[in-house]
Biopython code that builds the backbone (N, CA, C, O; Angstrom):
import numpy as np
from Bio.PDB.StructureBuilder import StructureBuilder

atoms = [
    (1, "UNK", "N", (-63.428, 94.263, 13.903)),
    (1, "UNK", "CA", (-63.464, 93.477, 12.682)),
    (1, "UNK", "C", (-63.276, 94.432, 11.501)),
    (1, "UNK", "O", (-64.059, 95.382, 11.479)),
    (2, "UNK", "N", (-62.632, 94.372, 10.796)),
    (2, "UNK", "CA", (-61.933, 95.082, 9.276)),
    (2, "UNK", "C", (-62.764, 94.697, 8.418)),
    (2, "UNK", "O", (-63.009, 93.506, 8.226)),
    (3, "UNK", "N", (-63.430, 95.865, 7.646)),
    (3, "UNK", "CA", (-64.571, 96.101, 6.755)),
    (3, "UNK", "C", (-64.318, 95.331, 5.506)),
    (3, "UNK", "O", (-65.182, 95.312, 4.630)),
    (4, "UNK", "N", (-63.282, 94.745, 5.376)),
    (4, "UNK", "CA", (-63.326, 93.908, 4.664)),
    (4, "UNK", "C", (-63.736, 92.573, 4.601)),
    (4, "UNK", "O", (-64.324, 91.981, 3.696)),
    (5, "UNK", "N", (-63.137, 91.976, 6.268)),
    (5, "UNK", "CA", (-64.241, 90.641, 6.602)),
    (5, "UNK", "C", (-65.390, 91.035, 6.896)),
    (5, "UNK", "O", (-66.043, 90.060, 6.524)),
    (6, "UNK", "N", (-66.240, 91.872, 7.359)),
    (6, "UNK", "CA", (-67.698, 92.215, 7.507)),
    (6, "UNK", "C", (-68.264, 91.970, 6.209)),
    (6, "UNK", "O", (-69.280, 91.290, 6.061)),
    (7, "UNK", "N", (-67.510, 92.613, 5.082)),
    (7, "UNK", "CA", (-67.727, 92.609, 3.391)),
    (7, "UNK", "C", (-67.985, 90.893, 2.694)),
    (7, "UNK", "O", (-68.762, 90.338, 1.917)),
    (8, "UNK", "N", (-66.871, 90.567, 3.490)),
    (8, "UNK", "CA", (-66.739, 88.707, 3.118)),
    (8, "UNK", "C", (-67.992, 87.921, 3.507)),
    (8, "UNK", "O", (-68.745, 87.247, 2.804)),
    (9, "UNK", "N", (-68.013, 88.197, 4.852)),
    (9, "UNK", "CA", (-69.342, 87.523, 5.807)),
    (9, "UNK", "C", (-70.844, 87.971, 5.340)),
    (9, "UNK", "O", (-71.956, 87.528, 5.626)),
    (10, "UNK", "N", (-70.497, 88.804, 4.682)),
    (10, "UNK", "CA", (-72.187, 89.244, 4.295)),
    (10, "UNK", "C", (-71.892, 88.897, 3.055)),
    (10, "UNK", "O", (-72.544, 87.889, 2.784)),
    (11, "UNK", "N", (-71.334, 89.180, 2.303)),
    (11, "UNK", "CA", (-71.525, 88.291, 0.526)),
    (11, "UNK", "C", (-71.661, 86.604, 0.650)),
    (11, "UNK", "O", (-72.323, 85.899, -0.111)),
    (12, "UNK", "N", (-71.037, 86.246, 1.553)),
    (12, "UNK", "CA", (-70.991, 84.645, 1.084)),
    (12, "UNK", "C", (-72.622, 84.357, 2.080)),
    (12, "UNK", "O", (-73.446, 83.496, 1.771)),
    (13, "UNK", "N", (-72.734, 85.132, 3.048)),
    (13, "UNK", "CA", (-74.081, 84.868, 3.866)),
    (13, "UNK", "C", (-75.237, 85.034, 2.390)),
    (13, "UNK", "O", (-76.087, 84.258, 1.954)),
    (14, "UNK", "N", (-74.891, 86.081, 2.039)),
    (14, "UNK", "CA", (-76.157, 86.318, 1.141)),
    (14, "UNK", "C", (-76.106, 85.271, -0.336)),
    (14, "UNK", "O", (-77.099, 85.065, -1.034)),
    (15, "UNK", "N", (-75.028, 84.818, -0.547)),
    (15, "UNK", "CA", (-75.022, 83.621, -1.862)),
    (15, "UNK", "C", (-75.310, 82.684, -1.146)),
    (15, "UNK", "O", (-75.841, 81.814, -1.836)),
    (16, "UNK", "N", (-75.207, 82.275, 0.330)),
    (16, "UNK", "CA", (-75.968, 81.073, 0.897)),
    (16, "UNK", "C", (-77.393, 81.071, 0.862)),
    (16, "UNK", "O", (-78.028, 80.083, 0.494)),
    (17, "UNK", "N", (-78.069, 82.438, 1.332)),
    (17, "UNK", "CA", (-78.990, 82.622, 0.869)),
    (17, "UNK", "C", (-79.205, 81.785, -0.402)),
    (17, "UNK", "O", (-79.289, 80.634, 0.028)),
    (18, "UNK", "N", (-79.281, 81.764, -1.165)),
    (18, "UNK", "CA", (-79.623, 81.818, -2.838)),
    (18, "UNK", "C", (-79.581, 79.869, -2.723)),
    (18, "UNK", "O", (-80.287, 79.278, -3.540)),
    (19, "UNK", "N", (-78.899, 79.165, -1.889)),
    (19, "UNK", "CA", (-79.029, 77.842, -2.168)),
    (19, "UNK", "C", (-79.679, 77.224, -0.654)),
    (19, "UNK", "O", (-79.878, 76.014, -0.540)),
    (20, "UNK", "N", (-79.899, 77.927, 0.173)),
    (20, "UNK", "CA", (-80.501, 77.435, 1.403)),
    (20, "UNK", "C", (-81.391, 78.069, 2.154)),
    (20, "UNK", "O", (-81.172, 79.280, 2.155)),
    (21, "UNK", "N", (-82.364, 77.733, 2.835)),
    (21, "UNK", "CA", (-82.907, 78.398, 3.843)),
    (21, "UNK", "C", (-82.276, 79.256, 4.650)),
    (21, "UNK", "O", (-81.054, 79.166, 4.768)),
    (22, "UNK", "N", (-83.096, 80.357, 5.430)),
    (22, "UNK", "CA", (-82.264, 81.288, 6.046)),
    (22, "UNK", "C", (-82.104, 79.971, 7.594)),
    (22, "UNK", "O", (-80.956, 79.744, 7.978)),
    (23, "UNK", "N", (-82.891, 79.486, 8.077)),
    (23, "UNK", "CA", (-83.293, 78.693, 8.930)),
    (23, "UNK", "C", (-82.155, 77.559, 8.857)),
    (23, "UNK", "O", (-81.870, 77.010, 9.922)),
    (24, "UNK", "N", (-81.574, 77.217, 7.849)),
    (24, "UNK", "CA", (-80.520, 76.479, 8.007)),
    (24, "UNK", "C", (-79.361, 76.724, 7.687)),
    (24, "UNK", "O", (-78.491, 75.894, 7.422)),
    (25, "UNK", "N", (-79.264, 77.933, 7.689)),
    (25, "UNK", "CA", (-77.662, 78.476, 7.388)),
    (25, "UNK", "C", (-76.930, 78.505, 8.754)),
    (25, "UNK", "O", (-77.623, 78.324, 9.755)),
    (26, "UNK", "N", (-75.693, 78.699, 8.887)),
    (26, "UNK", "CA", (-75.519, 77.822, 10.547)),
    (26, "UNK", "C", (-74.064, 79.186, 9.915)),
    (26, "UNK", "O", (-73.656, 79.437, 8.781)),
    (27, "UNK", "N", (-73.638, 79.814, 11.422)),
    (27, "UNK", "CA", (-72.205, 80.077, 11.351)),
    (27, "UNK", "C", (-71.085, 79.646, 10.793)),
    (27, "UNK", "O", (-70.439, 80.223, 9.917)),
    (28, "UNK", "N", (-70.828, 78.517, 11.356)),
    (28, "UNK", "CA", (-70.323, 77.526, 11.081)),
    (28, "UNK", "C", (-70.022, 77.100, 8.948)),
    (28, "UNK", "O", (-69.112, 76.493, 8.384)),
    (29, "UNK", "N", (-71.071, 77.671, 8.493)),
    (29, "UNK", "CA", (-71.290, 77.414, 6.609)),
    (29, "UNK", "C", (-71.160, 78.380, 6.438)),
    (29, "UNK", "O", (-70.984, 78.572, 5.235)),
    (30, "UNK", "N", (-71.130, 79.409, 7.108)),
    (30, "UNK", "CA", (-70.704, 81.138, 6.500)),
    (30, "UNK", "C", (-69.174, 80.940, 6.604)),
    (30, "UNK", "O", (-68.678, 81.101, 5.489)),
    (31, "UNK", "N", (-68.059, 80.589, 7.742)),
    (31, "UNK", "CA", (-67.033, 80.892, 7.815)),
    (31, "UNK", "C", (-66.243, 79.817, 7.216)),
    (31, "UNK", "O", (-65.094, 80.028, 6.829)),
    (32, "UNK", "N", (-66.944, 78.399, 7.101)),
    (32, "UNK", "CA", (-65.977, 77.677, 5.713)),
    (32, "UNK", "C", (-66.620, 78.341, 4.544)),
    (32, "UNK", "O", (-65.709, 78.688, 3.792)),
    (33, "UNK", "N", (-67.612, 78.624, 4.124)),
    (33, "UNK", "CA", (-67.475, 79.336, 3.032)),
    (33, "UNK", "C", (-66.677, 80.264, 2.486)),
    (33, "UNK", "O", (-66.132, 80.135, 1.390)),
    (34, "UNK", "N", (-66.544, 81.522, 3.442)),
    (34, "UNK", "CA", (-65.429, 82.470, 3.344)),
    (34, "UNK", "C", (-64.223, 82.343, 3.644)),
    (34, "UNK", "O", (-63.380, 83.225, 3.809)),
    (35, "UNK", "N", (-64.098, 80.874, 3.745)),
    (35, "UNK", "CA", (-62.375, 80.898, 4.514)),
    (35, "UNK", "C", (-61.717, 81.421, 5.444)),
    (35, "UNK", "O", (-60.493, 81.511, 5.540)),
    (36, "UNK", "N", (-62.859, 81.930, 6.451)),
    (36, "UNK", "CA", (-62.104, 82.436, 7.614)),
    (36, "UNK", "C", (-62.628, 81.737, 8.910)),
    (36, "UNK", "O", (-63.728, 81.201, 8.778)),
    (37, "UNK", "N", (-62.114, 81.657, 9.982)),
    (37, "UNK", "CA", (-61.564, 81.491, 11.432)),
    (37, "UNK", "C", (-62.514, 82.336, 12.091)),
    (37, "UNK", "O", (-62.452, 82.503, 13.309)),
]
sb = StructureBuilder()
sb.init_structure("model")
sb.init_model(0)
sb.init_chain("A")
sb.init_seg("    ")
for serial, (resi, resn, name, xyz) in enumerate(atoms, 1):
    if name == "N":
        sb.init_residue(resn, " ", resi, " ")
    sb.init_atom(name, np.array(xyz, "f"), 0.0, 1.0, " ", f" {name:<3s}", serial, name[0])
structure = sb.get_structure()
């Protein structure tokens, strides 16, 4: 994985943070968030 999507997946994980539980953040809301596959 290219340090740039690792970079993507952890920023949008951590602004999910900020509007949801860690407990309900799902894979699935990290990778439509970031627009990736």
């Amino acid at each position: 994985m290219a340090k740039f999507t690792k970079k993507a997946i952890m920023d949008c994980f951590l602004n999910m943070l900020k509007r949801k539980n860690i407990d309900r953040v799902t894979v699935t809301d990290i990778c439509e968030e970031c627009g990736i596959n």
